[in-house]
LOTORKE-238222 format. One record per residue (C-alpha): residue in three letters; x, y, z negated. Coordinates in steps of 0.001 Angstrom, whole numbers, padded with zeros to 6 digits, always signed. Layout:
BEGIN
alaXYZ/...
//
This chain:
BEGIN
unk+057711+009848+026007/unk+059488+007114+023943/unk+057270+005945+020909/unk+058269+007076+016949/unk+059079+004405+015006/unk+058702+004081+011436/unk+060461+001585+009184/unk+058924+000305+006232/unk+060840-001565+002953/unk+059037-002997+000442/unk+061011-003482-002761/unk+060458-004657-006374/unk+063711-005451-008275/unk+065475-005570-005316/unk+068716-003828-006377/unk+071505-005814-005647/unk+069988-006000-001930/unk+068660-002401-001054/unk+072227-001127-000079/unk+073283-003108+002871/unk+069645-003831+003858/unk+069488+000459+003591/unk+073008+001133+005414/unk+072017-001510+007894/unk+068349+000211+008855/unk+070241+003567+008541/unk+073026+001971+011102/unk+070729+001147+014141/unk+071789+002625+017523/unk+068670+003911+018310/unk+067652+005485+015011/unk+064486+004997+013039/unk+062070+007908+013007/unk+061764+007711+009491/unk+062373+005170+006881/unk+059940+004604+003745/unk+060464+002032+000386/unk+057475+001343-001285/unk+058397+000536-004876/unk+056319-002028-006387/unk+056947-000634-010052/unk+060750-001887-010513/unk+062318-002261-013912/unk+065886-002171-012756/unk+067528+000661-011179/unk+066564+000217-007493/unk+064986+003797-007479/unk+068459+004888-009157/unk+070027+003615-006500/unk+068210+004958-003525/unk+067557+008409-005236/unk+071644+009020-005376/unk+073268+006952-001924/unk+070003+006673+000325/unk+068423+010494+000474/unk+067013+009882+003635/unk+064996+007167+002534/unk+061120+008197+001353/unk+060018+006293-001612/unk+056824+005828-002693/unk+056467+004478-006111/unk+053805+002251-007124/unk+052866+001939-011050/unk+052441-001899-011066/unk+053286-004375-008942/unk+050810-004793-005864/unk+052384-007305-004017/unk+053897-007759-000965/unk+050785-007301+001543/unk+049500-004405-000722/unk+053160-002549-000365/unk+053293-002964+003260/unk+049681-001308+003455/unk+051052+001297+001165/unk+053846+002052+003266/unk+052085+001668+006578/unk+048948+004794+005716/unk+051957+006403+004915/unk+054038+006031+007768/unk+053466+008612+011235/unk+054824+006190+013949/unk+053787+004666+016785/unk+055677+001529+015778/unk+056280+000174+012372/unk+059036-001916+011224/unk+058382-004033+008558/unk+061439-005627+006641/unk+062329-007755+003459/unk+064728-005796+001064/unk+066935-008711+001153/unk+067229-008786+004974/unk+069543-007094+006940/unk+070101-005917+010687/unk+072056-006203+013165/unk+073036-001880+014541/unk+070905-003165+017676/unk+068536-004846+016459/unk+065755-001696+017220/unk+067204-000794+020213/unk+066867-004506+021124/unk+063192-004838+020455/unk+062306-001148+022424/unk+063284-002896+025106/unk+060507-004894+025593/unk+058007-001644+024324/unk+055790-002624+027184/unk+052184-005046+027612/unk+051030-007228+027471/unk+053236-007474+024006/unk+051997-005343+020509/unk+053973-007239+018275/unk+057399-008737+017991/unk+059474-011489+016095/unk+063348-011532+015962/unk+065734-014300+015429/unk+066820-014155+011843/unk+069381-016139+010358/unk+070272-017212+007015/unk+072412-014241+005090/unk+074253-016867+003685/unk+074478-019263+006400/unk+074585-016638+009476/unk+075395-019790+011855/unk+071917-021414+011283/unk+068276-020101+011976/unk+065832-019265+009594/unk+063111-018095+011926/unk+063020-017983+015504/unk+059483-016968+015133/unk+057008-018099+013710/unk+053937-020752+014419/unk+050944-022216+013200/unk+049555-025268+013025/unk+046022-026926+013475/unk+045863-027185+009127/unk+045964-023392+009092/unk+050225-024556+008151/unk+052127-021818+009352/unk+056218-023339+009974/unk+059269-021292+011290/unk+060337-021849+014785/unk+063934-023525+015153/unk+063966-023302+011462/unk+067822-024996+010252/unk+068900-025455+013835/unk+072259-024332+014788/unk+072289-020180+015967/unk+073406-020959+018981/unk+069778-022982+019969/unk+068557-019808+019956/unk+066330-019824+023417/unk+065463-016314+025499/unk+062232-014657+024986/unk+059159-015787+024882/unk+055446-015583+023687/unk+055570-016592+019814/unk+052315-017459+017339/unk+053390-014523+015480/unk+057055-013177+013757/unk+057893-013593+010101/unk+057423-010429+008519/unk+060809-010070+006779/unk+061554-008179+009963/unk+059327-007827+012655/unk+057503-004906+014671/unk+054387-004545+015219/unk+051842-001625+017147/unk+049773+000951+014875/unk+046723+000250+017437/unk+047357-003705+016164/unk+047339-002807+012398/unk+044615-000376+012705/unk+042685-003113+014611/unk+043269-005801+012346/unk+043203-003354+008839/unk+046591-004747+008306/unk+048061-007084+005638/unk+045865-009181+003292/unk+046461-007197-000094/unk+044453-010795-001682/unk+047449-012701-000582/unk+049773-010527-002564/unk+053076-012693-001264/unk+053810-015284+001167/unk+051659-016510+004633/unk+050006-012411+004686/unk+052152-012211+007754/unk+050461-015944+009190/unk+047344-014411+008359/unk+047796-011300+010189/unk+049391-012698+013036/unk+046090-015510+013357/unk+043890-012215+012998/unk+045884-010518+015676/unk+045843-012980+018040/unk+042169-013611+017810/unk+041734-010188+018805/unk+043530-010836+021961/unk+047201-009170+020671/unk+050543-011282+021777/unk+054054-011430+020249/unk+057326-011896+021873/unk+059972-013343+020366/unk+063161-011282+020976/unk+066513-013462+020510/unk+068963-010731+020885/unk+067250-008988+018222/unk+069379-010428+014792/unk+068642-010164+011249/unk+070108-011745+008180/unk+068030-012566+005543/unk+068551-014086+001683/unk+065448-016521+001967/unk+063246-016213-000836/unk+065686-014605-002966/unk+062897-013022-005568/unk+060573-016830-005633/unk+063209-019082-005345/unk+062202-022394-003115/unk+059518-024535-004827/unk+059262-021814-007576/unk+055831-022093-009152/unk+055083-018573-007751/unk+055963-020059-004111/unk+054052-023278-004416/unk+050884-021127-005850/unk+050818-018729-003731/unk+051954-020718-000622/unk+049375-023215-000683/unk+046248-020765-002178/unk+047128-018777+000799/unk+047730-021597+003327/unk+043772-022585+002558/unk+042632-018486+003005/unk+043856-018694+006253/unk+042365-021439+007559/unk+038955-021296+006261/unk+038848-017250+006885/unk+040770-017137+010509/unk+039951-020957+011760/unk+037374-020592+014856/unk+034023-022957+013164/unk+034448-025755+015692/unk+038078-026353+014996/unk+037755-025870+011577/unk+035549-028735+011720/unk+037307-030505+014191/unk+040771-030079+011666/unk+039189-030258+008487/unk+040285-034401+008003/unk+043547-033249+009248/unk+043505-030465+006564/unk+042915-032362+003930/unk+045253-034809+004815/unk+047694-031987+004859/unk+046265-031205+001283/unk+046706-034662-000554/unk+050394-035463+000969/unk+051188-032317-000194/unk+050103-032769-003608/unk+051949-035986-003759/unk+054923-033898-002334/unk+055236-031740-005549/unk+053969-034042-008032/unk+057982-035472-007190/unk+059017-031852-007214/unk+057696-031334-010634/unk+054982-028868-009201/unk+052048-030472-009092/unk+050543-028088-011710/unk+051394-025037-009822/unk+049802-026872-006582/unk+046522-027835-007961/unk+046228-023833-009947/unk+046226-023160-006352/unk+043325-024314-005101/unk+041461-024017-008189/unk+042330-020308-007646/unk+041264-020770-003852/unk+037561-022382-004817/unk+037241-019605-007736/unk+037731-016647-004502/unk+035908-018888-001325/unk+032695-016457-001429/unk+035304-013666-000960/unk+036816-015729+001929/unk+033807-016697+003545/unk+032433-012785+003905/unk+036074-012302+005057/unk+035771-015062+007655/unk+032582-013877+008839/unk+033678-010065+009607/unk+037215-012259+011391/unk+034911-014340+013428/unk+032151-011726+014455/unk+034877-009281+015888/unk+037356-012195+017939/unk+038117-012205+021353/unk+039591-015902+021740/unk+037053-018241+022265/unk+037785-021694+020523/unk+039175-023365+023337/unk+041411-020479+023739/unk+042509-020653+020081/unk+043376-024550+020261/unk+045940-023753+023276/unk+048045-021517+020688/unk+048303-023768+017689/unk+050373-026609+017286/unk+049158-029563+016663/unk+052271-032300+015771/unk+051682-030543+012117/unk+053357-033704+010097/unk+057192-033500+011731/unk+057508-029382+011578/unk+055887-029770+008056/unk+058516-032157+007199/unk+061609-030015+008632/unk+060312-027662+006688/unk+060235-028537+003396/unk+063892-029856+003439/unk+064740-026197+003006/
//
């Protein structure tokens, strides 16, 4: 019996994107089981919008906004499939780009990453999948390179979560999305959980989305630098096996002060050290985090090492040219 899938949207002021990303999820050859927006308490007319030329579309609305990782949960306890669907409001998808992914429904794979390219730019890459370094840095795969690098499948650290698919049995092992990252790296996060429990992701190239990249944060807004790097340091001291973390930990803060001298040029050096200010005020809450991560992993730390990159300082610096 072929599995139910359920798509979820998470949206907060997302009007001028919800129609094509809508028609395009409401396009796919091989439909979506059902289709949910969580609303993250928009002041524009998004639920206008869907209420009059999206009917099909469930909506659950939120009263304030929850975030990102909190709106996915929201939408996934709501969902009934067997496979959920996760997507940006600002991204949209190719008609096969479901039917494309079912076709690799099978193990040893419970998640799954697609190429997306830039909405703007649709002959360069934005994620090919996505990977993580030794730091606990997570960096998109092929990020800027032409379309046409695009490679054939193959096993991926994780995908980037403005559309990927994932397994219920992975989300319900895992507990899902961080709700304390709230935006950006709770899909690094899960996808570092996941894999420590043993759970791989493909990377599906045929598979095509277009997304408008950080269309609500803007690039090297204070809101991404804040809660980029907070959340860059929850992942690696909550999902980081202890001997690596150790082993890493120059390496880290390395990472840590060339950043810092990185946005004191940007004119975000405030914003960066809020950040982990804001990380050291929450590290008991990430240490009992790590420990419940740690006790329940499969990967031992050798293990671990093999799937993290470790040539952090040139993907870091492809990176931030975009």
């Amino acid at each position: 019996m072929p599995p139910s899938v359920s798509s979820v949207i998470v949206n907060y002021n997302g009007e001028r994107f919800l129609a094509p990303c809508l028609s395009s999820v409401l396009a796919q050859t091989r439909p979506f089981d059902e289709i949910i927006m969580v609303d993250n308490a928009s002041s524009d007319s998004s639920l206008t919008l869907v209420r009059h030329r999206f009917p099909q579309v469930r909506v659950i609305r939120i009263d304030k906004n929850v975030g990102y990782a909190e709106g996915c949960n929201r939408g996934i306890a709501a969902s009934s499939g067997d496979l959920i669907a996760v997507l940006n409001n600002d991204a949209v998808l190719h008609s096969h780009w479901l039917e494309k992914l079912l076709e690799h429904d099978c193990e040893p794979w419970s998640f799954w990453a697609s190429l997306i390219l830039f909405a703007s730019q649709p002959d360069k890459i934005d994620s090919a999948g996505d990977a993580m370094a030794v730091v606990g840095a997570g960096f998109k795969i092929g990020h800027l390179q032409p379309a046409e690098n695009r490679t054939g499948e193959r096993e991926v650290f994780g995908p980037c979560a403005a559309a990927a698919l994932y397994r219920r049995s992975l989300l319900e092992a895992t507990g899902g999305f961080d709700p304390d990252f709230f935006l950006i790296y709770e899909d690094a996060d899960l996808a570092f959980r996941a894999r420590l429990l043993g759970f791989r992701c493909l990377f599906v190239p045929d598979a095509v989305a277009y997304h408008h990249v950080n269309s609500s944060i803007g690039s090297f807004s204070h809101t991404y630098v804040f809660y980029g790097h907070r959340n860059s340091e929850y992942v690696f001291w909550k999902a980081m096996p202890l001997t690596l973390l150790l082993l890493y930990l120059p390496e880290r803060m390395l990472f840590d002060l060339a950043s810092f001298f990185f946005f004191l040029r940007k004119g975000r050096s405030v914003s960066f050290l809020r950040a982990k200010l804001n990380f050291l005020r929450n590290f008991g809450s990430v240490i009992r985090k790590r420990r419940a991560v740690q006790k329940s992993r499969i990967l031992t730390a050798p293990q671990v090492r093999k799937i993290l990159v470790r040539n952090w300082i040139r993907n870091r610096l492809k990176t931030s040219r975009a």
